[in-house]
C-alpha positions as CSV (number, residue, x, y, z in Angstrom):
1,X,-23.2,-1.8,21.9
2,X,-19.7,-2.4,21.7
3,X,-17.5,-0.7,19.1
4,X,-15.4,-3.3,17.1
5,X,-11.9,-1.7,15.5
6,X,-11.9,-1.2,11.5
7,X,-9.0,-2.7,9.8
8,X,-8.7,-2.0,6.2
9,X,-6.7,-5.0,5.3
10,X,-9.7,-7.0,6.6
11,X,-11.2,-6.0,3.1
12,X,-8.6,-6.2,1.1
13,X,-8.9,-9.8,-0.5
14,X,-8.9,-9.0,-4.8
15,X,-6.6,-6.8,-7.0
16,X,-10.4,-5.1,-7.6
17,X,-10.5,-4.3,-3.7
18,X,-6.7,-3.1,-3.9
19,X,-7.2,-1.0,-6.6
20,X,-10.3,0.3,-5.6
21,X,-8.4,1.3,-1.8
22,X,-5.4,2.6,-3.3
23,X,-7.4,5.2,-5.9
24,X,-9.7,6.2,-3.0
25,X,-5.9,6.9,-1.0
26,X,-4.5,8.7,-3.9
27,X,-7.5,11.0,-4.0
28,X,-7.2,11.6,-0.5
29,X,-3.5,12.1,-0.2
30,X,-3.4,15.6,-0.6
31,X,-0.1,16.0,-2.2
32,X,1.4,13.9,0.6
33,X,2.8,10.4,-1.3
34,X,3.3,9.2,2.5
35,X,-0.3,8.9,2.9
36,X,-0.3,6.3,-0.2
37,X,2.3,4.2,1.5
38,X,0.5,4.1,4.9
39,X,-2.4,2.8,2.4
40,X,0.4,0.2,1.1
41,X,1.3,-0.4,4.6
42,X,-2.7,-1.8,4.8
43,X,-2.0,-3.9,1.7
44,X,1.0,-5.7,2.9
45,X,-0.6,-7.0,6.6
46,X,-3.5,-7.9,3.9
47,X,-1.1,-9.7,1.9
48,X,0.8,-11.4,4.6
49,X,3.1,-9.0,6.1
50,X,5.8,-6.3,5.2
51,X,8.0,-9.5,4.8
52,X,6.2,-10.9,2.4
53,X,5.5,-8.0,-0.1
54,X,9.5,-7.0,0.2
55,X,10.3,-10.5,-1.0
56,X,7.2,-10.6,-4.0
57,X,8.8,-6.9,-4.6
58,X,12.5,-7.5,-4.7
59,X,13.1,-4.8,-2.1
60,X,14.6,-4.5,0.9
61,X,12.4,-5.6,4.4
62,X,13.8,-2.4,6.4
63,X,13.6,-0.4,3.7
64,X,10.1,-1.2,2.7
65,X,9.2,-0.9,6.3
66,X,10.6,2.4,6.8
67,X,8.9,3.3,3.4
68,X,5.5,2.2,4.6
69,X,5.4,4.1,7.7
70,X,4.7,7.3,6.1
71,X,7.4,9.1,7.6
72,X,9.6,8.9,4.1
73,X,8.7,10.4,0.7
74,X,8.8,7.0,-1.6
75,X,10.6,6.8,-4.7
76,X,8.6,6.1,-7.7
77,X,10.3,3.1,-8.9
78,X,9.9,1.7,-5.0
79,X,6.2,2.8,-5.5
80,X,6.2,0.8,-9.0
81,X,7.4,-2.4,-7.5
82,X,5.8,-2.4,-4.7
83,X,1.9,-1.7,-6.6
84,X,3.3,-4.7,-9.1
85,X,3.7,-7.0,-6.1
86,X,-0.1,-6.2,-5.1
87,X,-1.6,-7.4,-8.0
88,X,-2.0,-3.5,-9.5
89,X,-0.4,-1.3,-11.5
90,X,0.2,2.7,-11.9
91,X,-1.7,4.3,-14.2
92,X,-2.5,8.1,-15.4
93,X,-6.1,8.8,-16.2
94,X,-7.0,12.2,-17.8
C-alpha cells in the first residue's frame, strides 16, 4: 500500500483546529520559539499562503517568510500579530 505524504495544513480549517495545532507545537517546542513558527509556517499555506497572512498581519512578506522558516528567533509582538491574523490569540494558562 502506498504511503500518502501528511500535510498539516490539510487539517487546519477552524480557529478550534488552529488553536488546537499551535498548543500541541508549543508543548513540543522545547524552548525553541522556531519550532512554533514552522507550526505558523503550516498555518499560513492553510490559510492561503505566507502572502496572505503578511497582508491579514500587517507585516512584512520577506520578513514573515524569513520568520516562518525557523531559522530566526521571532519577536513577540511579530508572534502577536501573526496568531491575531489566524483567528487565535496568546494566552497564559497556570
Amino acid at each position: 500500500m502506498p504511503v500518502k505524504e501528511h500535510k498539516a495544513s490539510d487539517y487546519l480549517k477552524t480557529p478550534e483546529d488552529i488553536a488546537a495545532y499551535l498548543n500541541a507545537a508549543i508543548e513540543e517546542f522545547d524552548g525553541d520559539p522556531r519550532l512554533l513558527m514552522k507550526a505558523f509556517r503550516n498555518v499560513a499555506v492553510a490559510q492561503g499562503g505566507v502572502s496572505e497572512l503578511a497582508r491579514r498581519a500587517d507585516v512584512n512578506r520577506v520578513g514573515l517568510s524569513r520568520g516562518l522558516s525557523g531559522s530566526r528567533d521571532p519577536r513577540l509582538g511579530t508572534v502577536a500579530k501573526i496568531a491575531s491574523a489566524c483567528g487565535v490569540k496568546l494566552q497564559f494558562v497556570a
